[in-house]
N, C-alpha and C positions, 0 to 999 in steps of 0.2 A: 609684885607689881601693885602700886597702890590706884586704887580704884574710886569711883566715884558716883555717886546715887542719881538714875536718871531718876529712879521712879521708885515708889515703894517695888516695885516687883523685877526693875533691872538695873543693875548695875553696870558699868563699864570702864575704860580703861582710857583718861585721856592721852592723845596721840597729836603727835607734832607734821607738820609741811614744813617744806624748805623756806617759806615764807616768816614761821616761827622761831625760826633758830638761825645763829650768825657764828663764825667763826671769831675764835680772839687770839692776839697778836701775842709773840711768848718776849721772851729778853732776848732774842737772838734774831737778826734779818740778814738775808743771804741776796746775792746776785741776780738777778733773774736770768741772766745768760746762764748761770751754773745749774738753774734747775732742768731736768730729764722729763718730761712726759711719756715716758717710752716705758712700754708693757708686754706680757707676752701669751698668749693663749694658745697653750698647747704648742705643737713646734712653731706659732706662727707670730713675728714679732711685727709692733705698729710703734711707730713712734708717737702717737698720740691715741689718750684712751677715749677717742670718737667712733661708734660706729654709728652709719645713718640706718634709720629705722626703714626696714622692708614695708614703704609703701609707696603706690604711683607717684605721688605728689611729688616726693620727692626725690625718687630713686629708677634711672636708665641703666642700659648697660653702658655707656658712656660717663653718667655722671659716677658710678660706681668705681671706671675705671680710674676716674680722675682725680674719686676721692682715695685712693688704692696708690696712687700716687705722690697725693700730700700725706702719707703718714699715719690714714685713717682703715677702714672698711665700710664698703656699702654692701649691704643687704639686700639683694633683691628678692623682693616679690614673687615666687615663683607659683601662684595664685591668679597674677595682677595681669595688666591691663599688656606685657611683652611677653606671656606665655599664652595669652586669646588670640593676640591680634600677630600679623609679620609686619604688619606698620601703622602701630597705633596714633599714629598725628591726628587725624581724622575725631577718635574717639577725645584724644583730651581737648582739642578744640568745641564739641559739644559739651564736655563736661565744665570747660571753661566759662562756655557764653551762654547756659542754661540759666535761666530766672532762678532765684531760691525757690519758688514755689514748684518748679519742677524738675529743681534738682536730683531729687532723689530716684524717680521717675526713669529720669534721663541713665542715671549708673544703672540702677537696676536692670534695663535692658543691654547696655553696656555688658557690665559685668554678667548676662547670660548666656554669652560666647562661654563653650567649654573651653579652657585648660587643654593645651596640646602637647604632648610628651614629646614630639619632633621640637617646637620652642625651647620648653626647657634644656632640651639638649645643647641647644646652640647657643642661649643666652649664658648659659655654666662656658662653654666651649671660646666664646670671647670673652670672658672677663680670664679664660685660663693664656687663651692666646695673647693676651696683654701683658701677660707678667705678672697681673696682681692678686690678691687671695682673693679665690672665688668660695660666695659664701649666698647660699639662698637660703628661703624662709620658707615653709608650711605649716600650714593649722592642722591640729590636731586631727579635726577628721579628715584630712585631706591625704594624712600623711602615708597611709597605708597603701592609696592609691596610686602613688606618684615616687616614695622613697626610693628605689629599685631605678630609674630613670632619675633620677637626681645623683642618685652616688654611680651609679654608671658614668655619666657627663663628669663626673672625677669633680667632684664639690669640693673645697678643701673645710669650709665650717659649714657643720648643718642647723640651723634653725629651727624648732619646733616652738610657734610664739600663737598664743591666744589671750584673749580677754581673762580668762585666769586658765591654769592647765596645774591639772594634780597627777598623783603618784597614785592614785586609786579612783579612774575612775569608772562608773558603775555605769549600766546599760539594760537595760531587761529587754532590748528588741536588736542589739547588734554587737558581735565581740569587739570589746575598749581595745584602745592599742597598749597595748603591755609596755610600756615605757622601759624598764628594767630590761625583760628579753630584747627589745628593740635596738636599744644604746647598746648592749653587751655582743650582740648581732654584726655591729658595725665598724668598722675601722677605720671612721671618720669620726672625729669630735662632737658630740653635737652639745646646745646650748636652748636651755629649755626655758618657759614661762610663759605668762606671769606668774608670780607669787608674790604676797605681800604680809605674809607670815612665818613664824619660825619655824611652825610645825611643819606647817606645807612644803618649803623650802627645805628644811630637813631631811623629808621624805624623797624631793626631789633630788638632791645630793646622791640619796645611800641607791640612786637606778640608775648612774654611772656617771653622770651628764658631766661636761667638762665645766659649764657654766650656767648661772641661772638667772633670767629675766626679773627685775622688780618691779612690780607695780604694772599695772594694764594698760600700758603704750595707749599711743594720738591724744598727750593731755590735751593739747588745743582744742580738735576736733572731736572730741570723744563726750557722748551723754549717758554715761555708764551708770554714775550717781544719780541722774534726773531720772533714768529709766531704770533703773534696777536698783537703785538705794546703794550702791553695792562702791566701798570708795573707803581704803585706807590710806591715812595721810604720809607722803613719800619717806618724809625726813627718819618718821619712825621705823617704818617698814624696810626702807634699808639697813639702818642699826638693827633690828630684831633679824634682819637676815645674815647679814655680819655677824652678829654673835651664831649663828647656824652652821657658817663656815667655820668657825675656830670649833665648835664643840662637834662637827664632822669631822676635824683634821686629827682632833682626838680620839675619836671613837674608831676613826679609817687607820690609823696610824700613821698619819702623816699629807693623805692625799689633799691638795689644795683645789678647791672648785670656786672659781670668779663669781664676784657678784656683780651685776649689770643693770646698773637703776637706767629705767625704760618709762618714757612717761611722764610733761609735765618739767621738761628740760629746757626749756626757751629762752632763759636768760644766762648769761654766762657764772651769773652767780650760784644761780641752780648745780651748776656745774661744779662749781667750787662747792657745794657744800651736798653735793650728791657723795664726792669722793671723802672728805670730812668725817659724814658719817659711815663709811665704810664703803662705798663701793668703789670696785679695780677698773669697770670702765661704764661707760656711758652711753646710750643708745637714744640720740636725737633725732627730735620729728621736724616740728614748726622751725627751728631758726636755721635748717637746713632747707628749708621748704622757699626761704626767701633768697635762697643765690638764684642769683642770673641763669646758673645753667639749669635751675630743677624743672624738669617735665610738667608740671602743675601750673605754669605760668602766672603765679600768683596766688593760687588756691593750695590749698590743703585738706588730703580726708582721708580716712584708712578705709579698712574693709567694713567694720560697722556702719558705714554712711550707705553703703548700698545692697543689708540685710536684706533677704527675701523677705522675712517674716517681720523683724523685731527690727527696725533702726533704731541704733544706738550712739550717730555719730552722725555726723553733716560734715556739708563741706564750707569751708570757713577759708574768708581772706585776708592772706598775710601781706599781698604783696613783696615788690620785689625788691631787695638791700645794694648788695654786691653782688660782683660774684665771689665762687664756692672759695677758693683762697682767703680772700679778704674777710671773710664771716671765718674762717678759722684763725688766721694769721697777723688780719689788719693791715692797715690801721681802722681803726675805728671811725666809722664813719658822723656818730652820734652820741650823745653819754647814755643808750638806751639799754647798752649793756645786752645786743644783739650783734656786735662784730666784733672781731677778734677776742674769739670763745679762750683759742690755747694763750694767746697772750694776758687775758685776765686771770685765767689758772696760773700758769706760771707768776705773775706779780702776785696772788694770795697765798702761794706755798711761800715764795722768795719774803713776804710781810711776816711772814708767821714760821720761818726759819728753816725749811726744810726742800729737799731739792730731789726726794725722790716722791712716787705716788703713793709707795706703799706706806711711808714713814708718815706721809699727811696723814695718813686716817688716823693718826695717833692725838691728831692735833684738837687743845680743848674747844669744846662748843658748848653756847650760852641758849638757851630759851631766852625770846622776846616777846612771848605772847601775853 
């Protein structure tokens, strides 16, 4: 890796954004009708590689179901504001109409309603009764608390998603969750992260995981960098995890674990060039946040916005686009490169010759920085 002099005493390693880098066109262009978005995790196939990111803003049991519908997966929250509450209208209506200045305020006592394991049961329980993959999300520390009532409720993908989540980590006042015994314990898929390194990523690989998180999800809403310095740029960090996957399929003898760049996906270009540099699917926040149907009515925030301790994220306005169809499917309602996410996919595989997902990653990409 060639490296570069910040200082006489540090060196480092410059890294690329989606912002940085473009996809280039080959000698071949293909149909757009011919091209496939369709993917598979574990026995469970989607015809497009979107999943919405587990958080209120933008994620019901309803819109979950509906994204379950078009082709996708929603992720719920099973932390959030339909495992607190049996009808949370009330709560996003405050969190809607709260001032910035006491925003934060306002969730914080929000989100101090505990977590009810009879919810959890019923929100897994309708997204199963619909038909479609039911898949929820918990944080690391949450997860020891509540796993046991999540895979009961018959989850079909489990989530374990944080602000970064490692293969080792240390405690000196409580036992870590053994990520390794945990996955190996269970006979549900689970789908781990973040991570935005090879090594880390690695590690999370060889503790069984079927899938792994990139990067530290709610780019929009997210003050990770401002507040903790702490912020590797996507374009890279998905390539350095991508090369993770191939050099685990070697060492595993074959086993394939998905890469899921999470984080910082807004545009549909993002999109295009998430998968580009290696990743199998995609876990969007903010451009899902602006359909008609998402809970948030406008807003957007993850779980950092209403830290007890440390906020790390706000809540931020997206306003509203379309709806949840038309921001995947289109037509485009603008050139803003915020609706119709799979039809701009599909026309940069079709420019650049190729009609499956997996074959795109093959496809050359240029540095613009």
């Amino acid at each position: 890796m060639n490296e570069i002099e910040i200082g006489r005493n540090k060196r480092g390693r410059r890294s690329y954004s989606f912002d940085d880098v473009a996809v280039v066109p080959s000698r071949r262009t293909r149909d757009p009708e011919d091209v496939s978005t369709a993917w598979q995790v574990d026995a469970y196939h989607f015809d497009i590689p979107i999943f919405a990111a587990p958080m209120d803003s933008i994620m019901s049991p309803e819109v979950a179901i509906e994204l379950g519908r078009l082709g996708g997966l929603g992720v719920l929250d099973l932390e959030g504001l339909w495992t607190r509450y049996e009808d949370p209208t009330p709560q996003y209506e405050r969190i809607a109409t709260a001032s910035e200045a006491e925003s934060v305020q306002v969730m914080r006592e929000i989100y101090s309603e505990p977590v009810k394991g009879e919810l959890i049961r019923d929100r897994i329980a309708q997204l199963r009764d619909a038909g479609v993959t039911a898949a929820g999300s918990l944080s690391p520390q949450r997860t020891q608390e509540h796993w046991k009532t999540v895979v009961d409720a018959g989850v079909d993908l489990f989530f374990i998603r944080g602000t970064t989540v490692s293969a080792e980590h240390v405690s000196s006042d409580r036992e870590p969750l053994n990520l390794k015994r945990f996955i190996y314990e269970l006979d549900v898929p689970v789908i781990v992260g973040g991570c935005a390194t090879y090594t880390a990523a690695l590690h999370l690989m060889r503790t069984g995981a079927a899938g792994v998180l990139v990067g530290f999800g709610g780019g929009a809403s997210q003050t990770t960098r401002e507040t903790l310095g702490i912020q590797v740029p996507l374009a890279s960090a998905v390539a350095d995890v991508a090369a993770a996957r191939r050099d685990y399929m070697d060492e595993s003898g074959g086993r394939y674990v998905h890469v899921i760049a999470d984080g910082g996906l807004g545009r549909s270009g993002d999109l295009v060039k998430a998968i580009a540099c290696g990743a199998d699917g995609l876990m969007v926040g903010a451009a899902l946040a602006r359909a008609e149907e998402a809970p948030g009515r406008g807003h957007h925030w993850g779980s950092e916005a209403h830290h007890p301790t440390l906020t790390r994220g706000h809540r931020v306005e997206v306003g509203t686009a379309a709806p949840l169809e038309q921001i995947l499917f289109g037509p485009s309602i603008s050139a803003d490169a915020t609706t119709n996410l799979v039809g701009a996919l599909r026309h940069a595989m079709a420019t650049t010759g190729y009609t499956e997902l997996k074959e795109f990653q093959r496809v050359e990409v240029v540095t613009t920085a």
